[in-house]
N, C-alpha and C positions, 0 to 999 in steps of 0.2 A: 504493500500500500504506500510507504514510505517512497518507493522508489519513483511508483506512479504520479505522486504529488511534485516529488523533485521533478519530473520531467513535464509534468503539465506546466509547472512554474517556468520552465526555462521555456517553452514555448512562450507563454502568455510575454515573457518580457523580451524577448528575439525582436530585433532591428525588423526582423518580415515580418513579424507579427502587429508591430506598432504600426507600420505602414499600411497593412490590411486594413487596420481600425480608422487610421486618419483616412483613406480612401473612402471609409462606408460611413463616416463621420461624415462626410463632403457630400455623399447620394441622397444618405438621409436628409440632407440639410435644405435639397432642393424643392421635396414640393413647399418646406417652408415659404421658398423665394416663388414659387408659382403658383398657390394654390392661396389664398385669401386667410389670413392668421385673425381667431378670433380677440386677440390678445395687443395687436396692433389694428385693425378695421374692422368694426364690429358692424357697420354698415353693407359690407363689401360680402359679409359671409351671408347676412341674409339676402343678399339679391343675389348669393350662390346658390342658398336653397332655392330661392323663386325660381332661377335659372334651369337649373336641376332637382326638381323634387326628386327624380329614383335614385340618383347618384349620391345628394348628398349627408344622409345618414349612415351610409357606408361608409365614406371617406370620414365622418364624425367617431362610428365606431374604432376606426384605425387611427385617430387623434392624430388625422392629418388637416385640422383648423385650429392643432396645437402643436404645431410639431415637435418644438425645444420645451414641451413641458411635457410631451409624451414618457411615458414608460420604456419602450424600447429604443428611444432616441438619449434619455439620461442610461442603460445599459450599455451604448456604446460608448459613453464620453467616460463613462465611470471607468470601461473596458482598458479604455485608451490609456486615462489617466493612470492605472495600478500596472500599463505594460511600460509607459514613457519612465514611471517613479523606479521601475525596478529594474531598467535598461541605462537610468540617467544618473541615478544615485552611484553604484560601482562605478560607471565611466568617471566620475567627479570626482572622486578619491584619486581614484588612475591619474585623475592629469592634476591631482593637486600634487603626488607624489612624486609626480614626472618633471612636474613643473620648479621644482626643490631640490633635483638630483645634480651631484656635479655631473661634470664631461666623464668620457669614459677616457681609458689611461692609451698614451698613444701608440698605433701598432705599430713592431721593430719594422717591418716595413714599407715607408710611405710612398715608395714610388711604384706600388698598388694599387693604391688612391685614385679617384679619376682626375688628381690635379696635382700633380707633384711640382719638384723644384730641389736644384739641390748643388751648393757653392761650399767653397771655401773664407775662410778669413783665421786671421790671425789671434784672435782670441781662445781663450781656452773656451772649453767647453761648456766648465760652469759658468763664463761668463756671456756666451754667446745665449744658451739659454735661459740667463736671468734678463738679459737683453732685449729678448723675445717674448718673453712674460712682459717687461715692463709692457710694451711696445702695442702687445695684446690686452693689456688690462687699461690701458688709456684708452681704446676706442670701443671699452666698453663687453669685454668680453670676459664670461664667466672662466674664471682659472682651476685647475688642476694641475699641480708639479711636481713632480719626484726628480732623482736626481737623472739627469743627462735629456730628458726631455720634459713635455710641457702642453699640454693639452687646452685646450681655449673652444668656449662655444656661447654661441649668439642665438637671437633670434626667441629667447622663451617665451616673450610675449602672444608670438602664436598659440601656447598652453594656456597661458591666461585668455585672449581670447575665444580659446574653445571651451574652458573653465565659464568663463563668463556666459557664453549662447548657454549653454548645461542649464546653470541656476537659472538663468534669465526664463527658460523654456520651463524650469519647473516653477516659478516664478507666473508665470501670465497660465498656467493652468489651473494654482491657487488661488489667483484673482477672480479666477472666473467663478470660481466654490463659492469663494468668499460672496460675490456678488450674489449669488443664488439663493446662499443662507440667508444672509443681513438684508439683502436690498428685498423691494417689492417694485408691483407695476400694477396701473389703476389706468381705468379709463371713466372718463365723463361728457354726455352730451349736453351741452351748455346752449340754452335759446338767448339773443342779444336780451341783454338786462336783466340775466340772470345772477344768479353765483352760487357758491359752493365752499366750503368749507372741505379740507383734506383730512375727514372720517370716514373711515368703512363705511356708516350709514348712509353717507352723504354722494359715496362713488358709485357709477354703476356697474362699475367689474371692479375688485380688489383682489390679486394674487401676491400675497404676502412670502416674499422667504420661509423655511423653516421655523429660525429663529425669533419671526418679528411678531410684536404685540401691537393691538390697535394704541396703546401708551406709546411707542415706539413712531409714530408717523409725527413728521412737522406742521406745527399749527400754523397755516398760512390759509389764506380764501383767498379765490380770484370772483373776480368778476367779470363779466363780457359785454363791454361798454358797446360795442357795432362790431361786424364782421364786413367785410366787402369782398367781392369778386370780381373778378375783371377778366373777359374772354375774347380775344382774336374774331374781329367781325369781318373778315373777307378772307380771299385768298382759298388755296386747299388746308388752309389749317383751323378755315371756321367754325367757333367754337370752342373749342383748346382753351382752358385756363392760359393766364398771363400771370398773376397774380391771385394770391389770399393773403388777406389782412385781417388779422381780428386783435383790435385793441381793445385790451385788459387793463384791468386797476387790482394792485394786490398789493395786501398786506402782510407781512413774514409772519406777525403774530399778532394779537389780540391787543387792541388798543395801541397798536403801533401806528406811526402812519403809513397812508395809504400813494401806492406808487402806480403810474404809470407804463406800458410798456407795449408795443407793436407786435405779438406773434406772425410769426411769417415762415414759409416750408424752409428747414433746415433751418431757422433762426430760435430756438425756443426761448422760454420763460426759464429764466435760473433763480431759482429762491430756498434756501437752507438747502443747499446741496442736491437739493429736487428740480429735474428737469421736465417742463411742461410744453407737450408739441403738439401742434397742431396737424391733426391727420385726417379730418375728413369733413363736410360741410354739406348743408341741405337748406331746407324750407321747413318751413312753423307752419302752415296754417291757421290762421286764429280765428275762432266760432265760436258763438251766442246762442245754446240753448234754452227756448222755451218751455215749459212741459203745458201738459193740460190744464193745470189751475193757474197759470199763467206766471208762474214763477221762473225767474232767471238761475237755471242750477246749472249751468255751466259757461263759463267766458272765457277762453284763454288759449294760446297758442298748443298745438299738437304739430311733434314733429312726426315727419313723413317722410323714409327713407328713401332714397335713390333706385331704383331697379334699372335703369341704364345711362349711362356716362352722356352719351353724344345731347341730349335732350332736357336730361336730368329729371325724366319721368321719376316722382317719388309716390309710393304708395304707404297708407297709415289706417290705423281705425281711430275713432272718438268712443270712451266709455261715459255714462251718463247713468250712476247709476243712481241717482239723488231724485230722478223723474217719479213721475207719478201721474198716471197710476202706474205704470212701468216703466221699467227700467229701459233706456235706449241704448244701441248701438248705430254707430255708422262704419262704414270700411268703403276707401273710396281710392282717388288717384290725383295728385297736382301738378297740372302742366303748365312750368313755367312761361311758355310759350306755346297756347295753344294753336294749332291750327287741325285743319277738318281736311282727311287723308281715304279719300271715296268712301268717306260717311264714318272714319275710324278717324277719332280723337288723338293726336300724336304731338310733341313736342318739338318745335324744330332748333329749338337754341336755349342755351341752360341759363342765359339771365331770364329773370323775370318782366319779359316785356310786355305778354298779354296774358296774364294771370288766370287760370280756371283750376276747378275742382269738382268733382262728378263725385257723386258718391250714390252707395245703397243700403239703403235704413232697414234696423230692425225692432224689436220690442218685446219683451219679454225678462227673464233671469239670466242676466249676464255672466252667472255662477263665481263673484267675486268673494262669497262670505263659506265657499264650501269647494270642497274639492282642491286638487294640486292648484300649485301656484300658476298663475298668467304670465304671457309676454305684454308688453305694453302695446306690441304692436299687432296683436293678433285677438282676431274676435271668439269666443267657444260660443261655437252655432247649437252645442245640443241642445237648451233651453231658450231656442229663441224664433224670431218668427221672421217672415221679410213681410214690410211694409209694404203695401201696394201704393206705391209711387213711382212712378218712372225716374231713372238716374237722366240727370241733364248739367250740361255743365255751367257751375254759376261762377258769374263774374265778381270780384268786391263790392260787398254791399247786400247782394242778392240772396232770397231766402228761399227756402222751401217748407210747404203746408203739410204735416206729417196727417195722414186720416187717421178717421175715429178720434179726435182732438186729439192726438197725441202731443203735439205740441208745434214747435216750430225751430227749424234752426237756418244761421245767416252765417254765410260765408261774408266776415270784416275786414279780414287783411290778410296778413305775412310778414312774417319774421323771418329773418336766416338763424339758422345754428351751427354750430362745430363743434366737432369732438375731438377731446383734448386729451393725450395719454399723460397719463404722470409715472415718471420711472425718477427711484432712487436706486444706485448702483454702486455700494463703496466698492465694488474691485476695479472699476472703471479704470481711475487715476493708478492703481497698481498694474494694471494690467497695461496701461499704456508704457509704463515708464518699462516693464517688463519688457515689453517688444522692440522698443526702442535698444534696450541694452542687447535684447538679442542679435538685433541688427549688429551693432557696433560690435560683440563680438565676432562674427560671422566675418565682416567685413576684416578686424583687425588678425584675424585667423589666417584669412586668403593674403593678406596683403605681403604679411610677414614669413623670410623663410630663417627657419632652425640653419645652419652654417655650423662648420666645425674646422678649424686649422689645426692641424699637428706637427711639433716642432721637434728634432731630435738633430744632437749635437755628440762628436766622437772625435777623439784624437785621431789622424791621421797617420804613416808611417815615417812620414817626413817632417811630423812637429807638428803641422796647420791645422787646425778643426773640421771636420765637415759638418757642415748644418744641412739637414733634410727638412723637407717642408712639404706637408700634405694638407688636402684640404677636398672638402667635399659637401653637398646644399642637399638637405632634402626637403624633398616639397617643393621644386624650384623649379617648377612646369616651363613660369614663364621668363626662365633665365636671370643671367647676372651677376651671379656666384664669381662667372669666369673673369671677370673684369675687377672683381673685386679681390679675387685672390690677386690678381696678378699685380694689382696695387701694393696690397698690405707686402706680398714676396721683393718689391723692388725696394720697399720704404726698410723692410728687415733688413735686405744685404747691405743697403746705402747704409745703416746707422754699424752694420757690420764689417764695413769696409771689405766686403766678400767677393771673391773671383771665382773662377773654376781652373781647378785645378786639370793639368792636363790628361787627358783619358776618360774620365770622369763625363761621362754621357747616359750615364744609366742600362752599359754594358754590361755590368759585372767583374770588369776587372780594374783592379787597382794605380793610382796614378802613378806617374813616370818623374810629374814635377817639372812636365812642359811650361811653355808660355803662354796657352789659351788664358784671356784674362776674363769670358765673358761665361755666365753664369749657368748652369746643366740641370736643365728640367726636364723632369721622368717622361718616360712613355708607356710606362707601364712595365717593365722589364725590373728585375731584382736587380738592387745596386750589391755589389761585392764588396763595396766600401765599408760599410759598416760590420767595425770588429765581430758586433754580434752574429753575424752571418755564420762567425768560425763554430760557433757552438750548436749549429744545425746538425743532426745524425747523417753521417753520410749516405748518398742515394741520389737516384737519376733523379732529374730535374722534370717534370711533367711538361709534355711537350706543348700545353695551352701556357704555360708561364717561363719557356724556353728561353732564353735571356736573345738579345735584339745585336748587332754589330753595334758598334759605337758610335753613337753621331759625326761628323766632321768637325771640326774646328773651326769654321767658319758660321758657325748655328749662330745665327743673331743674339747678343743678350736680349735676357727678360721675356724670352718668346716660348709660353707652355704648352702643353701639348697635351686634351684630353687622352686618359685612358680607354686604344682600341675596343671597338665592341667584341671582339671575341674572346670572352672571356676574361677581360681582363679590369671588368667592371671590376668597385668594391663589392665585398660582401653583403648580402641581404642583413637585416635585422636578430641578430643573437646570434650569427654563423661569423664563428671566427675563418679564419684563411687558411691553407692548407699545413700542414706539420714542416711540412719543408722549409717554412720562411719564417718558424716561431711566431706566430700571429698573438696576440695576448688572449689571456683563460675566454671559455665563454660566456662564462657570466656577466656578464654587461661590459665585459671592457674592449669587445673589439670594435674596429672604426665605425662602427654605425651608431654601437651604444643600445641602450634600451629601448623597450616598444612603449611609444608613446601614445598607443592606443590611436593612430592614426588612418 
């Protein structure tokens, strides 16, 4: 069972596995962006059911008109989350430990390397490479020195970098929890010159965090002083919103003063760290009913939602249940722009330029005092009856005569309304700065490469020193290295007063103590120069690392020479070099050094 668990674990947090998740993280997340969220347009999902009555109680049971609050959409993120934490977590240690380590110790031999170099000078040994140390530690490069050579390496900041994306990625995953527990999201449909106070009782949708209490919401009221809209009147894009504007007055809290402010798409209201947007907008109708004893039991605007964009066709009912002797209903249609379409009532333009309203009356038990709870916008026909009146569409002002005295009702005006989402989000501000850092890692990651110079100094037979000099980039796709070693190689022999000795070409065999003065960079071939050579077990030479004829003597100074591709690359990561050239132990100390988990 033990074993089963260890192995489910190491899938669940595998690099494949995370990517599986963020993949289905991303499919899932779609019909959120295509499919009308009830949580951001509460408008939009009823004129999806209108649209669709078969279709959309299936897509409601699949809580795809909630996607990011769904069940099987917080299973994947959770999924993700416990694959990224236990894929991210050991990476982090890895590169903090990596990020700490000295160099590794330098190999006895550098003209291996894919960048060797290798002169004479006059100083002793020890002082050729304390020379090289200095020389290396002024431009900034981490040290390592024993005696006769000298190891040097740059570039750690790419660990910190990829240290920094780590956290930062687990970092904006937390943000996101965080947001989910602590923050909430509310929507409110506000008619002009209304308001609202930020209570549960007071919102029409409240989805609070886990952790939130209705004590926990900021006491702030808005109020919705006008709304205006403005639509493109020619062209092919007649119609089209240009603008919404809905000016509010809000105060942070109770007996504060009261401020002014313009809502506008992507501009919201910011008030105690709660953001108020504006997302969707309609028509009030406002109505005057009479009943039979001739009393006024209803006056006021009823809003009426949209069922299509180009027109701005909205559909709504009136409940009246104060009537007497029955209770009324009406359920009807408002076209802000009526015109007469081969005898079919249609909208042709979503301002309100020739204003009507058609409805159909009913009478009877509206069933408000029994039975499950109502939509505002919907009538329950069980207990009721249709009125024998024909639907006609009335203009402001206009009323109609309900029979059997039922009463009378007058279509008076119009109102706009808007609805306003309120999200508070503490992981917002972390999550952002979290992405931000991820970037900067990322970026500081790619930019910078790890580099390694190794320096090794030996008595010669004729007194002089030979200093060797290797050097190698990884992660250095898009070059550089070469131009920089052969810098720091010119600026070492200048402050070493270094020539090359005669022979000395990275032949393998030892100088004569010619005149060549100009300096012998590797080719990849084993130098013979170096005493330690002598303490190699005797045996053939493998014929990929065959030692090369000697250069000419007329080899220009200062001019290196990548190590050939065949074979004669360095060594991969923890693979020291073959027995024949004493390569250092493999424990991290051959020319590559440690896995830095890259």
């Amino acid at each position: 069972m033990t074993g089963w668990l260890r192995w489910a674990w190491r899938q669940l947090t595998s690099m494949r596995t995370a990517l599986i998740l963020l993949f289905l993280l991303a499919v899932a997340s779609v019909p959120g962006s295509v499919i009308p969220q009830a949580g951001i347009d509460p408008a939009a999902v009823a004129q999806y059911y209108t649209a669709h009555p078969a279709l959309a109680p299936i897509l409601a049971r699949l809580s795809l008109f909630s996607v990011f609050g769904a069940p099987w959409f917080a299973a994947i993120y959770l999924l993700l989350f416990v694959s990224l934490a236990g894929c991210v977590l050991p990476r982090t240690f890895r590169l903090v430990g990596s990020a700490r380590q000295l160099p590794p110790r330098a190999p006895r031999n550098l003209s291996r390397l894919p960048m060797s170099a290798s002169y004479r000078t006059s100083l002793t040994p020890a002082e050729a490479v304390g020379s090289a140390a200095s020389l290396l530690s002024g431009k900034r490069f981490r040290m390592r020195n024993a005696e006769g050579w000298v190891a040097a390496e740059k570039g750690y900041l790419r660990e910190v970098g990829n240290l920094l994306f780590h956290i930062a990625l687990l970092a904006l995953l937390g943000s996101v929890g965080i947001g989910g527990i602590f923050g909430y999201k509310a929507d409110r449909l506000l008619i002009a010159g209304q308001s609202f106070a930020n209570t549960p009782t007071a919102l029409d949708q409240f989805r609070p965090g886990r952790l939130v209490t209705p004590g926990d919401l900021q006491p702030f009221t808005v109020t919705l002083d006008k709304f205006t809209a403005h639509y493109i009147t020619s062209g092919t894009l007649r119609g089209q919103p240009s603008s919404f504007d809905a000016s509010v007055s809000y105060t942070d809290r109770p007996g504060a003063p009261s401020h002014g402010y313009l809502i506008r798409v992507n501009h919201p209201l910011s008030v105690d760290g709660v953001r108020v947007y504006l997302i969707g907008h309609g028509y009030a109708p406002v109505f005057r009913v009479t009943d039979g004893a001739g009393r006024v039991v209803f006056d006021s605007p009823v809003p009426f939602i949209p069922v299509e964009q180009r027109g701005l066709t909205s559909e709504g009912v009136i409940k009246v249940p104060d009537a007497d002797p029955d209770q009324l209903g009406f359920a009807g249609v408002f076209l802000p722009t009526a015109v007469d379409v081969n005898g079919r009532l249609q909208s042709a333009f979503p301002a309100a330029l020739l204003p009507r309203v058609s409805l159909v009356s009913y009478a009877g038990n509206l069933g408000l005092n029994s039975g499950p709870s109502q939509s505002v916008y919907q009538l329950d026909l069980a207990h009721l009856r249709r009125l024998s009146v024909a639907p006609r569409p009335l203009a402001p002002g206009q009323s109609i005569k309900l029979p059997g005295h039922a009463g009378t009702l007058t279509f008076t005006g119009y109102r706009q309304w808007a609805s306003l989402a309120i999200t508070y989000d503490p992981g917002q501000v972390p999550a952002l700065i979290s992405g931000i850092i991820a970037i900067a890692g990322l970026l500081l990651s790619f930019s910078v490469r790890r580099r390694r110079v190794f320096v090794r100094a030996h008595a010669a037979p004729d007194g002089s020193t030979v200093v060797d000099i290797g050097g190698l980039a990884r992660s250095d796709a898009a070059g550089g290295f070469e131009t920089e070693f052969a810098a720091l190689t010119a600026e070492m022999m200048a402050s070493h007063g270094g020539s090359q000795p005669a022979g000395m070409a990275g032949a393998g065999q030892a100088g004569d103590g010619g005149s060549s003065e100009s300096a012998s960079f590797g080719d990849g071939a084993g130098d013979a120069g170096d005493p330690s050579d002598d303490e190699d077990p005797p045996g053939p030479i493998p014929s990929a690392r065959r030692p090369q004829p000697a250069a000419p003597d007329d080899r220009p100074a200062l001019n290196y020479l990548s190590a050939p591709a065949d074979n004669e690359s360095a060594p991969a990561d923890n693979e020291s070099a073959p027995a024949d050239n004493e390569s250092a132990p493999a424990d991290n100390e051959s020319a590559l050094g440690h896995d830095e988990g890259e």
